[in-house]
C-alpha positions in Angstrom: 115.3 115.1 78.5 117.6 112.9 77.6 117.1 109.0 78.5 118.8 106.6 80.1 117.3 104.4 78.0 119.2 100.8 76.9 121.9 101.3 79.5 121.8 97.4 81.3 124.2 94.9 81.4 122.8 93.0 84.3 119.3 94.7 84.1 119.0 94.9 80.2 115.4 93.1 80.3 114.2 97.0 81.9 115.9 99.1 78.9 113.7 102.1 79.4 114.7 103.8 82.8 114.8 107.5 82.4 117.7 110.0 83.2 116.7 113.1 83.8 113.4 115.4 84.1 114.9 119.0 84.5 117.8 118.8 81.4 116.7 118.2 78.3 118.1 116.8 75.6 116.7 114.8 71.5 120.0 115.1 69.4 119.2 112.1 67.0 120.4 111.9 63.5 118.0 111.3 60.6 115.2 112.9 62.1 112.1 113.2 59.3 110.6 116.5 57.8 107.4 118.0 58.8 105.7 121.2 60.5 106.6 122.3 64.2 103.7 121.2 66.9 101.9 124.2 68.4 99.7 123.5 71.0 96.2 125.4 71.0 95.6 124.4 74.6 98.7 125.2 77.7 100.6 122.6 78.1 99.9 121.1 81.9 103.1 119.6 83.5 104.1 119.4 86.8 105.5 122.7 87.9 103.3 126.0 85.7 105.1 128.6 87.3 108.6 128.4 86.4 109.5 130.1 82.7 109.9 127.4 80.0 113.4 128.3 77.6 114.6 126.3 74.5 118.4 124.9 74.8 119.9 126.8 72.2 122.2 123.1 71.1 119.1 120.6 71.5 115.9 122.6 70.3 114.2 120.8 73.7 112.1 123.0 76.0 113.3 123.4 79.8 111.6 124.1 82.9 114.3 126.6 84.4 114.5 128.6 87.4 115.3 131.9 87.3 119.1 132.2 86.2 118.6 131.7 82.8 121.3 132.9 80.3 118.5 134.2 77.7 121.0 134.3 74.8 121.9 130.2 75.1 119.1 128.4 77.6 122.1 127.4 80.2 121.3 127.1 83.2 123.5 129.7 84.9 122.2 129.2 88.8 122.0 125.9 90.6 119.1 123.0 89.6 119.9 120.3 92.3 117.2 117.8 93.8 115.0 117.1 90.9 113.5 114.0 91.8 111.0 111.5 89.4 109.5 108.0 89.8 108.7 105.5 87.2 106.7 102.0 88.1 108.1 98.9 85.9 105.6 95.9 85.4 106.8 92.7 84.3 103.4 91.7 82.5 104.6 88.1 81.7 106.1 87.6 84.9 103.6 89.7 87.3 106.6 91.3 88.9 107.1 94.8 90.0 109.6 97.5 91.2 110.0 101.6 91.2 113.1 103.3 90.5 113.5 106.7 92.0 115.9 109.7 89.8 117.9 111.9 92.2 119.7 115.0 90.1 122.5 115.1 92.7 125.0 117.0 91.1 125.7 119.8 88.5 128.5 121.6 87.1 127.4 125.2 86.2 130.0 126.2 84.0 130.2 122.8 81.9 126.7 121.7 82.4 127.3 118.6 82.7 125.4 116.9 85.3 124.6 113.5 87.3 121.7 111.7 88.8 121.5 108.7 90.9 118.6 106.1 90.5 118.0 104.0 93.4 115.8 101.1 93.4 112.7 100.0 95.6 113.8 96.2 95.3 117.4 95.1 96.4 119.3 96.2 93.1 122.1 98.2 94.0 121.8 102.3 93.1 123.9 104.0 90.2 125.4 107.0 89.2 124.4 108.2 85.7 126.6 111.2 83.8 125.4 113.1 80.9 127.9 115.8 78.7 127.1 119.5 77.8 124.4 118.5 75.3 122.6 116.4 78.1 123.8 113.3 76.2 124.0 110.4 78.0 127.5 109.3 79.0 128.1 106.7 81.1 127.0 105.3 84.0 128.2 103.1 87.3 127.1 100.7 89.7 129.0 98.9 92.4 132.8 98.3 91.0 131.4 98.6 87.2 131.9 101.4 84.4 130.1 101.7 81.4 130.9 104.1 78.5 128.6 104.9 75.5 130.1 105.7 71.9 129.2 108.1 69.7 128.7 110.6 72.5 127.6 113.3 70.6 123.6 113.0 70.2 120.8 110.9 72.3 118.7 108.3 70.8 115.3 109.7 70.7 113.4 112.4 68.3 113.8 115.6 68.7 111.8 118.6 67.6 109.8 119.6 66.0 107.4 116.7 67.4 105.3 115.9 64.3 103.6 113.2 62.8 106.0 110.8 60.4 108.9 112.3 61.8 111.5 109.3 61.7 115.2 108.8 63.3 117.8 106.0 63.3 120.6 105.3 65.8 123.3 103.0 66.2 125.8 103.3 69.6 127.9 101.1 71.4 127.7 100.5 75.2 130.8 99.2 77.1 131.1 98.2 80.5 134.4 97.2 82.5 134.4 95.8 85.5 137.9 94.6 86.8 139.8 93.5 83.8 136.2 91.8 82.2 134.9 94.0 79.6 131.5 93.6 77.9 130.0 95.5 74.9 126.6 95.8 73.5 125.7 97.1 70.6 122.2 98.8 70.2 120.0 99.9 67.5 117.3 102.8 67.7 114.3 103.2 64.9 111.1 104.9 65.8 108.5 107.1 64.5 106.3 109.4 65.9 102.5 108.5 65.2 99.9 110.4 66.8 100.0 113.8 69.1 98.1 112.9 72.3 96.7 114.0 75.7 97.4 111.5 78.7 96.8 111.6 82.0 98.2 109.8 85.1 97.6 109.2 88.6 100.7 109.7 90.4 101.3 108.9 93.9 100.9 110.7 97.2 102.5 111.8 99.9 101.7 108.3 101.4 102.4 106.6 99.0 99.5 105.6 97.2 99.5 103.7 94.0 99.5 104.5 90.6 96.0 106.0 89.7 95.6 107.7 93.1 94.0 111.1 93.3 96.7 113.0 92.2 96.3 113.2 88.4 98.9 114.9 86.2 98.0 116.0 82.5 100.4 115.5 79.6 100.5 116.5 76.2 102.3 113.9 74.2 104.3 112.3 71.1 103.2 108.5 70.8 106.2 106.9 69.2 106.7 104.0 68.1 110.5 102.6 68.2 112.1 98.9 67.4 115.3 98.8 69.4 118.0 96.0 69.6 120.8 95.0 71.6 123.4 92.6 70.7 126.2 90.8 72.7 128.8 87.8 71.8 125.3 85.8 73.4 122.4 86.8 71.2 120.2 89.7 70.6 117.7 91.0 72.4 114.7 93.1 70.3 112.1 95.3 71.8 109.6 96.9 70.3 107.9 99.8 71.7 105.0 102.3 72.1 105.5 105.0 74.0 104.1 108.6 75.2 106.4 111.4 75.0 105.9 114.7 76.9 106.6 117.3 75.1 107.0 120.3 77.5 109.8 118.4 78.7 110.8 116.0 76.6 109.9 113.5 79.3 108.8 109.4 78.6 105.7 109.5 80.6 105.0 106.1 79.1 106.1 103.4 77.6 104.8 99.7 77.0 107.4 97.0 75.3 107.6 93.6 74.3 111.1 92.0 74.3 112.4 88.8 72.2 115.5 87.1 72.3 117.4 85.2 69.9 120.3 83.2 70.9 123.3 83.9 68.8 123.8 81.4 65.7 120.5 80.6 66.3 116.6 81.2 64.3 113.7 80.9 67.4 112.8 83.2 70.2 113.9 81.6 73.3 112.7 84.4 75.8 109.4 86.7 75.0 107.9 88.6 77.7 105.9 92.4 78.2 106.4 94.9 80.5 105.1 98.6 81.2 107.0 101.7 82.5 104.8 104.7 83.7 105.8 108.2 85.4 104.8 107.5 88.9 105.8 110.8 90.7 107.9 113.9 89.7 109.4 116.9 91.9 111.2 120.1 90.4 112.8 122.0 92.4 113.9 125.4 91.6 115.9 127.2 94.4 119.4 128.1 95.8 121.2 125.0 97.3 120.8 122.9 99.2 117.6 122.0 98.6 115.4 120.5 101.3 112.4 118.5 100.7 109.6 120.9 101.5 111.0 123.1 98.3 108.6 121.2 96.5 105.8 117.8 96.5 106.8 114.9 97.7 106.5 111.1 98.3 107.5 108.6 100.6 107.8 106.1 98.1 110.8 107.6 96.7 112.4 106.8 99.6 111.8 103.1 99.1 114.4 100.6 99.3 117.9 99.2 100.8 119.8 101.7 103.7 122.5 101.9 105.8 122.3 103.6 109.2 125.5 104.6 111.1 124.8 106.0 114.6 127.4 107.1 116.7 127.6 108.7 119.9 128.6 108.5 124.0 126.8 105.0 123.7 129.5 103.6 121.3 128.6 103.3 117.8 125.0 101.2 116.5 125.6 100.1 112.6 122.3 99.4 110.9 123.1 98.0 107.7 120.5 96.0 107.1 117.4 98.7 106.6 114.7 98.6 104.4 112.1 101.7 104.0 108.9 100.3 101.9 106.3 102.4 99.3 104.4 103.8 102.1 107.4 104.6 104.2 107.4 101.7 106.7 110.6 100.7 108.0 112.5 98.0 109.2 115.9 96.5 110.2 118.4 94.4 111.6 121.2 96.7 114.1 124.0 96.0 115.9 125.5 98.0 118.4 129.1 97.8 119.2 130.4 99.5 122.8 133.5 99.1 125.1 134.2 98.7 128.6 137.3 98.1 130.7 137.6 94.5 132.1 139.9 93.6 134.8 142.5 90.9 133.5 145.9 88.6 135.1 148.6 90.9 134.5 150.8 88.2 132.2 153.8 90.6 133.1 153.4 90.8 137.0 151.8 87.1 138.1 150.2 85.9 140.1 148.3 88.6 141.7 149.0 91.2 139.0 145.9 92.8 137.3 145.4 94.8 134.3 142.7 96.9 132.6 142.0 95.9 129.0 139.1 97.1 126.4 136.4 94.3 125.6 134.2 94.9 122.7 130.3 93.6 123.0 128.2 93.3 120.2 124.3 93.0 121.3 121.8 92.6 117.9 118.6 93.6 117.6 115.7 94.5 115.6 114.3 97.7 115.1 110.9 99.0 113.2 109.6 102.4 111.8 108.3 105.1 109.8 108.6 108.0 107.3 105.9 110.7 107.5 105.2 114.2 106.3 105.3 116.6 109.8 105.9 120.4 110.9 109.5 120.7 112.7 110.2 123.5 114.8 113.8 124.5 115.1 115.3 125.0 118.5 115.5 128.6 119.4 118.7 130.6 120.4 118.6 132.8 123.1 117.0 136.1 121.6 115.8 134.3 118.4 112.5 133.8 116.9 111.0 130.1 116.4 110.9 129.2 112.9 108.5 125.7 111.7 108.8 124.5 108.3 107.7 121.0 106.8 110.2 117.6 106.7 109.9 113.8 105.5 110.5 113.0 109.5 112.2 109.5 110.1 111.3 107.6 113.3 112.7 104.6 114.3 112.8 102.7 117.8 114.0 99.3 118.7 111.4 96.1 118.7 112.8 95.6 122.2 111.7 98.7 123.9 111.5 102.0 122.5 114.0 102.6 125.5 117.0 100.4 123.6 117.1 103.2 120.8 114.9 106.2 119.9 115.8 107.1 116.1 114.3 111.2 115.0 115.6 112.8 112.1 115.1 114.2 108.5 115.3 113.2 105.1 117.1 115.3 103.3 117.3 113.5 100.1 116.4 110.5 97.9 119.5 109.3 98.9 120.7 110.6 102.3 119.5 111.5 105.7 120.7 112.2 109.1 119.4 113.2 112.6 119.8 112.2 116.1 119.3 109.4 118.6 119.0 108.0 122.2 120.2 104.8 123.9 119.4 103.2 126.7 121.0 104.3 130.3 124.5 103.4 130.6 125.6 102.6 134.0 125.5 105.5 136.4 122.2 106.1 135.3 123.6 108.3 131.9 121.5 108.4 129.0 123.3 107.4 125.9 123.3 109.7 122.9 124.8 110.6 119.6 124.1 111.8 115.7 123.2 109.5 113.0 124.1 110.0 108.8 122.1 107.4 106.5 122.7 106.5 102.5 120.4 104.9 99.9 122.5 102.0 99.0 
């Protein structure tokens, strides 16, 4: 997999966010000598019963679905909807926040793919692109662009996983946003120094925290690494000790302690630790588009900032204030918008003349919630047969009274859902009604 590891500008004190679980890629120059890694036990990842292939230009292992070019390791059918979790601790701070990995798009002939990592805090989601030999790219958030240079190779080991094994890698990472552009220049040198067995509690359908029920069993590279990165402002070091899965070439953990030195200057103004550990993982392997019951799942990754846009006989109800928590309760601020004719002087034909003009009202309100796991019956065509499958069903209603607005609909994604709602009665007595779309912000 490759990583998109030491990709901040505003967010470089959490250097370790991961870019991908289903493409893998370890291109590193100067990696160190020693004997292949062969497993006596089977290696236990997430999904068993998908065929594991080599990429022919990485030497990394791949979960793959079925479309498989044998000859190269390309992927050949669609792989959409991967979706991973990692917890960040702040360990000096005793702060906290998930980031959720959304493969959500692939080009099949050039393999070159994106993901988009939303967060369960208010940081704004990006975009992350990686080239034909799952290098990392670039990346963007909000009205900024950042490139990475060289291109051509990630900056993590690659195989065979073995102890002493050794790589160095320098890069540059440059962001523009506007006219302002800012570089960074980063430094990679790690070792790997111990061949490991680790397991994880990841979370539940619910939600649950990290060292839940669910327990996953990895066997890993521990690595250790010293990275820097270096601005016109200082230089921020890291050092690291992390857990590598091999089957994947996936961080599963990884546990750092950042310095900082000012530039022109000798002390450490800033040191603090922090932790980042695989919290949930879903690999999905079938024809697009992929629905969530193609694989496990988690409200959590649902977790943070959305907008809803309802619209409908009622006029149109903009909730753009949403927020869906770890265990999938939600809340919000809305505001519906509707028009009516109001009778006004006529300025053209006074003083008895009247006209008919649109007015605009704008009513707020508050509105609460819930995801949850729950069988959903189509509806049935006239000579057709019921089908029932499983969703992540959203449910909202208004604080008010459930009467106000009655929010049902389906997560489709990470990043997007849509469904259906009803209004209070307009006058006349008719029931007000409409679709709604929604998007992780």
């Amino acid at each position: 997999m490759t990583f998109a590891a030491f990709s901040f500008s505003h967010r470089t004190q959490f250097p370790w966010l991961l870019a991908s679980v289903a493409l893998v890629a370890a291109t590193v120059s100067g990696c160190g000598g020693g004997d292949s890694y062969e497993p006596t036990a089977p290696i236990n990842t997430t999904v068993e019963y998908f065929p594991t292939v080599a990429n022919a230009e990485s030497g990394a292992l791949m979960r793959r679905g079925q479309n498989v070019d044998v000859l190269t390791g390309s992927l050949v059918g669609p792989e959409y909807g991967d979706t991973w979790m990692y917890q960040w601790i702040n360990k000096t701070a005793g702060t906290g926040y998930y980031t959720t990995h959304f493969l959500s798009a692939l080009e099949k002939t050039t393999q070159l793919y994106a993901n988009t990592v939303t967060y369960s805090d208010t940081q704004p989601y990006e975009v992350r692109d990686f080239g034909s030999k799952n290098q990392f790219v670039a990346r963007s958030f909000e009205n900024t662009r950042c490139q990475y240079s060289p291109q051509d190779r990630s900056p993590f080991p690659r195989r065979p996983f073995a102890v002493g094994n050794a790589w160095t890698f320098v890069w540059d990472e440059t962001c523009l946003n506007g006219t302002v552009v800012n570089t960074v220049k980063k430094t990679i040198t790690g070792r790997i120094v111990g061949l490991e067995t680790k397991t994880l509690g990841l979370l539940g359908q619910g939600g649950v925290a990290l060292g839940g029920t669910t327990q996953r069993t990895f066997q890993t590279a521990r690595y250790t690494a010293t990275r820097t990165e270096t601005t016109l402002a200082g230089t921020w070091t890291y050092a690291d000790t992390c857990w590598h899965d091999m089957a994947q070439d996936r961080t599963v953990q990884c546990d750092t302690t950042a310095s900082y030195v000012p530039a022109g200057g000798a002390a450490v103004t800033q040191v603090y630790e922090q932790s980042q550990t695989l919290a949930f993982v879903r690999e999905v392997r079938t024809p697009s588009p992929v629905l969530i019951t193609d694989g496990p799942t988690t409200v959590a990754m649902y977790a943070g900032r959305w907008d809803f846009k309802l619209v409908g006989s009622g006029g149109s109800v903009t909730c753009s204030n949403m927020a869906i928590s770890l265990t999938g309760n939600v809340t919000g601020d809305c505001v519906r918008v509707t028009t009516v004719l109001a009778t006004r002087p006529d300025p053209n034909n006074p003083p008895a003349g009247v006209i008919q003009v649109p007015v605009e009202t704008r009513a707020a309100f508050t509105v609460s919630g819930f995801v949850d796991r729950r069988a959903y019956t189509a509806p049935v065509a006239a000579g057709g047969t019921a089908s029932t499958r499983w969703i992540d069903a959203i449910n909202i209603v208004a604080d008010s009274n459930p009467n106000d607005l009655s929010l049902t609909g389906e997560m489709l994604s990470p990043i997007s859902a849509s469904g259906t709602w009803l209004g209070a009665a307009a006058t006349g007595g008719t029931a007000l009604e409409g679709t709604f779309a929604a998007k992780h912000r």
